[in-house]
C-alpha positions as CSV (number, residue, x, y, z in Angstrom):
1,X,88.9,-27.9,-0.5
2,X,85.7,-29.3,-1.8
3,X,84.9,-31.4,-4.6
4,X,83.0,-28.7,-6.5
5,X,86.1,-26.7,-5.9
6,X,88.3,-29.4,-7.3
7,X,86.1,-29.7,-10.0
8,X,86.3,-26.0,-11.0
9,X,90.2,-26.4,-11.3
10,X,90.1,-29.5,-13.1
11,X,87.7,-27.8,-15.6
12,X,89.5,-24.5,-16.1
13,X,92.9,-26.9,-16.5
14,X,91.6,-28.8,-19.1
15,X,90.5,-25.6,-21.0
16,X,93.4,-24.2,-20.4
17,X,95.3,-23.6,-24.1
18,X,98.6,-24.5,-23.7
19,X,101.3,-21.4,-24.4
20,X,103.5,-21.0,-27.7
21,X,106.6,-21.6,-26.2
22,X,105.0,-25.5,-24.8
23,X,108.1,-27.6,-25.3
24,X,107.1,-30.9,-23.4
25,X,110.3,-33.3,-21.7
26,X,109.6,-36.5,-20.3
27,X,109.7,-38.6,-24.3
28,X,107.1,-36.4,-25.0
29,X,107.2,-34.9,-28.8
30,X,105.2,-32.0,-30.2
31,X,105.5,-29.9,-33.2
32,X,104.0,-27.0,-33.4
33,X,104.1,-26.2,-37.0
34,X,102.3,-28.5,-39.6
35,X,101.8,-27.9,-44.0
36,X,105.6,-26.2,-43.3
37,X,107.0,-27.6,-46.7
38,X,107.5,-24.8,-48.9
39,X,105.5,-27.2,-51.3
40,X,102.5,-28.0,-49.4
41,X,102.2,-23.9,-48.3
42,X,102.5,-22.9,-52.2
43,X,99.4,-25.5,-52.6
44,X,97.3,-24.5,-49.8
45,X,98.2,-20.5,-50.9
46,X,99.5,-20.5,-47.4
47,X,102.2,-17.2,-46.1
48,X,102.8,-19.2,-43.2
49,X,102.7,-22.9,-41.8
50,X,99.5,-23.9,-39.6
51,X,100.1,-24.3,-35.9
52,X,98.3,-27.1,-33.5
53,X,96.5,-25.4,-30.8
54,X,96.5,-27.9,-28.3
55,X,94.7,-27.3,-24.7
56,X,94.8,-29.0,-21.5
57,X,92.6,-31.5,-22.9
58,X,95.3,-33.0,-25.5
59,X,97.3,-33.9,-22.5
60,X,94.7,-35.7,-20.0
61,X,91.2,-36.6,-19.5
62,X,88.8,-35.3,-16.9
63,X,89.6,-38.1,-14.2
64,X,93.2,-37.8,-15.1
65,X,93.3,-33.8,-14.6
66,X,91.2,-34.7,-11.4
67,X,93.5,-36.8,-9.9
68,X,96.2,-34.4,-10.9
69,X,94.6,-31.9,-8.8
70,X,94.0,-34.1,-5.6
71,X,97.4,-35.0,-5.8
72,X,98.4,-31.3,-5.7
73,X,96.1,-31.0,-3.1
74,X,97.3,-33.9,-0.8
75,X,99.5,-32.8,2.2
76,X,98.4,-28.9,1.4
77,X,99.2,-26.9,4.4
Protein backbone atom coordinates (compact mmCIF):
# COMPACT_ATOMS: atom_id res chain seq x y z
CA UNK A 1 0.00 0.00 0.00
CA UNK A 2 1.46 3.41 -0.56
CA UNK A 3 1.62 6.34 1.52
CA UNK A 4 -0.85 8.41 -0.61
CA UNK A 5 -3.03 5.39 -0.13
CA UNK A 6 -2.57 5.45 3.63
CA UNK A 7 -3.19 8.82 3.59
CA UNK A 8 -6.54 8.65 1.83
CA UNK A 9 -7.73 6.15 4.62
CA UNK A 10 -6.50 8.11 7.40
CA UNK A 11 -8.39 11.09 5.90
CA UNK A 12 -11.72 9.48 5.21
CA UNK A 13 -11.29 7.91 8.97
CA UNK A 14 -11.01 10.97 10.55
CA UNK A 15 -14.05 12.46 8.70
CA UNK A 16 -15.74 9.69 9.36
CA UNK A 17 -18.95 10.74 11.86
CA UNK A 18 -19.21 8.32 14.31
CA UNK A 19 -22.82 6.22 14.35
CA UNK A 20 -25.72 6.87 17.00
CA UNK A 21 -25.48 3.76 18.62
CA UNK A 22 -21.23 4.81 19.41
CA UNK A 23 -21.03 3.45 23.01
CA UNK A 24 -17.08 3.55 23.60
CA UNK A 25 -15.42 0.70 26.36
CA UNK A 26 -12.00 0.93 27.37
CA UNK A 27 -12.77 4.01 30.52
CA UNK A 28 -13.97 5.85 27.78
CA UNK A 29 -17.33 8.03 28.55
CA UNK A 30 -19.64 9.72 26.12
CA UNK A 31 -23.00 11.16 26.31
CA UNK A 32 -24.78 11.69 23.67
CA UNK A 33 -27.45 13.92 24.76
CA UNK A 34 -26.69 17.46 26.28
CA UNK A 35 -29.45 20.67 27.53
CA UNK A 36 -31.67 17.16 28.56
CA UNK A 37 -33.04 18.78 31.79
CA UNK A 38 -36.55 19.33 31.38
CA UNK A 39 -35.47 22.98 32.71
CA UNK A 40 -32.84 23.89 30.45
CA UNK A 41 -35.15 22.44 27.19
CA UNK A 42 -38.14 24.70 28.46
CA UNK A 43 -35.46 27.65 28.35
CA UNK A 44 -33.84 27.00 25.11
CA UNK A 45 -37.72 26.26 23.66
CA UNK A 46 -36.18 22.95 22.88
CA UNK A 47 -38.75 19.53 21.93
CA UNK A 48 -35.85 17.50 22.26
CA UNK A 49 -32.25 17.40 23.94
CA UNK A 50 -29.18 18.41 21.57
CA UNK A 51 -26.96 15.59 20.56
CA UNK A 52 -22.87 15.79 20.15
CA UNK A 53 -21.92 14.83 16.73
CA UNK A 54 -18.65 13.69 17.15
CA UNK A 55 -16.37 12.31 14.02
CA UNK A 56 -13.25 10.46 13.74
CA UNK A 57 -11.52 13.47 14.63
CA UNK A 58 -12.81 13.66 18.40
CA UNK A 59 -11.07 10.41 18.89
CA UNK A 60 -7.45 10.97 17.29
CA UNK A 61 -5.30 13.31 15.41
CA UNK A 62 -3.94 12.84 11.87
CA UNK A 63 -0.54 11.14 13.03
CA UNK A 64 -2.54 9.16 15.46
CA UNK A 65 -5.20 7.87 12.79
CA UNK A 66 -1.97 7.35 10.60
CA UNK A 67 -0.30 5.14 12.74
CA UNK A 68 -3.62 3.35 13.33
CA UNK A 69 -3.69 2.59 9.79
CA UNK A 70 0.02 1.30 9.38
CA UNK A 71 -0.63 -0.75 12.17
CA UNK A 72 -3.62 -2.39 10.45
CA UNK A 73 -1.61 -2.54 7.64
CA UNK A 74 1.53 -4.30 9.24
CA UNK A 75 1.70 -8.12 8.57
CA UNK A 76 -1.34 -7.72 5.76
CA UNK A 77 -1.27 -10.72 3.64
Amino acid sequence: MTDEQIKHMVHRFLSWKLPKDFRPDGGITFKAEYNDSPETMRLLGLTEPMRHEPSGTNLFDATQAEAMVRHMLDGLP
